[in-house]
C-alpha positions as CSV (number, residue, x, y, z in Angstrom):
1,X,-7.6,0.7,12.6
2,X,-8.8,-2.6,11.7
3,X,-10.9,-5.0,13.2
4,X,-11.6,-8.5,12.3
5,X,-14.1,-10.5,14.9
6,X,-13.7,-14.3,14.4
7,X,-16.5,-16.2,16.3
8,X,-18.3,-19.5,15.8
9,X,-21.8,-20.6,15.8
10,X,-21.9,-23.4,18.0
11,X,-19.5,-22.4,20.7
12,X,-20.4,-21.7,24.4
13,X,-17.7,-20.7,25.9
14,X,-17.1,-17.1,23.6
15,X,-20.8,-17.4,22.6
16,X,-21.7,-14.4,19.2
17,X,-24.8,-13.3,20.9
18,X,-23.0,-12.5,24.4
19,X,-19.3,-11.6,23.0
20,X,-18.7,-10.3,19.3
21,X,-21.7,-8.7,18.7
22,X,-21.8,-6.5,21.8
23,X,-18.0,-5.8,20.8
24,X,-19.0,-5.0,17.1
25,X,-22.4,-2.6,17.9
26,X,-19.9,-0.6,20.6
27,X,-17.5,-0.5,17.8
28,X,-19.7,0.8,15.4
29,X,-21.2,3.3,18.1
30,X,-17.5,5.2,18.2
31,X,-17.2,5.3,14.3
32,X,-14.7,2.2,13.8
33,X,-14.8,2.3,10.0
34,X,-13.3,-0.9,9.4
35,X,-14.6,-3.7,11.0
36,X,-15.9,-6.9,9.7
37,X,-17.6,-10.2,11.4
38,X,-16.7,-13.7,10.2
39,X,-18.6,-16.6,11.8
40,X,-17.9,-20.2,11.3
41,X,-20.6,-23.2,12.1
42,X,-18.0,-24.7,15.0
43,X,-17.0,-24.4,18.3
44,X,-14.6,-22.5,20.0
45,X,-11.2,-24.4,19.2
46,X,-12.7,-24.3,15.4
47,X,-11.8,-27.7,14.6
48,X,-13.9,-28.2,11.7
49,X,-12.6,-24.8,10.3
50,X,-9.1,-24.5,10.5
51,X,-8.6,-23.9,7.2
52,X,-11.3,-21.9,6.1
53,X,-10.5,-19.6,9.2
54,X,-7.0,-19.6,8.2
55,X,-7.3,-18.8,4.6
56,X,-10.2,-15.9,6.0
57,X,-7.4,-14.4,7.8
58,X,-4.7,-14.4,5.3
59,X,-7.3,-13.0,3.1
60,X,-8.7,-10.2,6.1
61,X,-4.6,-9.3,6.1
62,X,-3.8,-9.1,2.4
63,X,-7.1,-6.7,2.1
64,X,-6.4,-4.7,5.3
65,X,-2.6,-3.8,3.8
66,X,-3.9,-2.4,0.7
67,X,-6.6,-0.3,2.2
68,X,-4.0,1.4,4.1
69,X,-1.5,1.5,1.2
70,X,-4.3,3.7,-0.2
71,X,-5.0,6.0,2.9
């Protein structure tokens, strides 16, 4: 499997410290092997990073379907 965790800096609704990090150290705990944190400085709707979020996923996919290709 694959894991991507999106979160941004300045949010406080989802906040990093209280959401995606928990989720990535219990994660780790159980082995996941592919798992990767991207943080933007926004807030939750990521207004001021649409793009760069968008172009991180399309990048997060294209990486993710050649790893596999090679498993």
């Amino acid at each position: 499997m694959f894991f991507l965790l999106v979160g941004a800096w300045d949010d406080v609704i989802v906040t990093m410290d209280h959401h995606i990090l928990p989720l990535y150290r219990i994660l780790k705990k159980h082995q996941a092997q592919n798992v990767k944190i991207v943080a933007f400085q926004d807030y939750h709707v990521f207004t001021r990073s649409r793009e760069e979020l968008a172009q991180t996923l399309i990048e997060w996919i294209e990486a993710s379907l050649e790893k596999k290709k090679k498993m």
